[in-house]
C-alpha positions in Angstrom: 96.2 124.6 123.0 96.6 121.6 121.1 99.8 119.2 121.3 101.2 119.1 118.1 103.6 115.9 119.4 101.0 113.9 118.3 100.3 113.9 114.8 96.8 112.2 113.2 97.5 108.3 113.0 97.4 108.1 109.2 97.5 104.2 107.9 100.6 103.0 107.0 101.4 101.9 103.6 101.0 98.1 103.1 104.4 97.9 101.1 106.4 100.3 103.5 105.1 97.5 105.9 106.6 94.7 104.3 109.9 96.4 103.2 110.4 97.3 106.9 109.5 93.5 107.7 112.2 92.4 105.4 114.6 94.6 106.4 114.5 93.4 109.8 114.2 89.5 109.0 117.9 90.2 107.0 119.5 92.2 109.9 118.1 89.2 112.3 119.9 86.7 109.7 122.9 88.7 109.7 123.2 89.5 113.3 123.3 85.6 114.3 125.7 84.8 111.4 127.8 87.3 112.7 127.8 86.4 116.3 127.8 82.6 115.1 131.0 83.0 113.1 132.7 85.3 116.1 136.3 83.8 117.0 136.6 82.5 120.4 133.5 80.2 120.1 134.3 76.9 120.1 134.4 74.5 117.0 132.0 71.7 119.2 130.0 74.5 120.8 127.5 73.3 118.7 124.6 75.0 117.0 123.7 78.6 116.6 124.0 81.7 119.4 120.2 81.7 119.5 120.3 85.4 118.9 116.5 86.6 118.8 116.2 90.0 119.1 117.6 92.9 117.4 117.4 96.8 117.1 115.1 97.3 114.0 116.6 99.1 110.6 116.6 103.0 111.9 115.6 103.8 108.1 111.9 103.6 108.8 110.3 105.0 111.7 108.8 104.0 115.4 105.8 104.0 113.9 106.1 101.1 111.3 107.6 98.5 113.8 105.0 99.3 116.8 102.4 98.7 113.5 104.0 95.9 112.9 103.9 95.0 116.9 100.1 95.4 116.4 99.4 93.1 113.9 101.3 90.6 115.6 104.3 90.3 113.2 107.1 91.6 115.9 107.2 91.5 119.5 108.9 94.1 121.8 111.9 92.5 123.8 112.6 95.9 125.5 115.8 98.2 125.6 114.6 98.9 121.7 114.9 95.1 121.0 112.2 93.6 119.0 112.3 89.6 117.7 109.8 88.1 115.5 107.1 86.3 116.7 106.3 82.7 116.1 104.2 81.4 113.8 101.1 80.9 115.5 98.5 80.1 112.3 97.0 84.7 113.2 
């Protein structure tokens, strides 16, 4: 008896790919403006929050951000956190 759970890995579509990608790169950028403009935080706190991590866009699938984990684009920061990884000339 075969397990359907696990579909055939089809290749992913190079555009789906970089909408994803963008998609999370503008809810990174709006998840630190957010927490930087948060009241409470002090006017000579100085500098951003550092946030680094986020929970990816839930319009694409698993699949698209642990492709993008693969080709080194994204990193895993666990509890369904990924971050983007540095530029490292890949």
């Amino acid at each position: 008896m075969e397990n359907q759970d696990q579909a055939p890995a089809q290749p992913l579509d190079p555009e789906t790919l970089r909408r994803a990608l963008k998609a999370f790169k503008k809810r990174l950028k709006l998840t630190a403006l957010d927490e930087d403009s948060r009241l409470g935080r002090g006017p000579f706190s100085g500098g951003s929050t550092g946030v680094v991590a986020v929970r990816p866009p839930d319009q694409y699938p698993l699949e698209v951000w642990e492709e993008l984990c693969r080709q080194g684009k994204l990193r895993r920061s666990g509890s369904g956190l990924y971050e983007l990884r540095p530029d490292n000339n890949r």
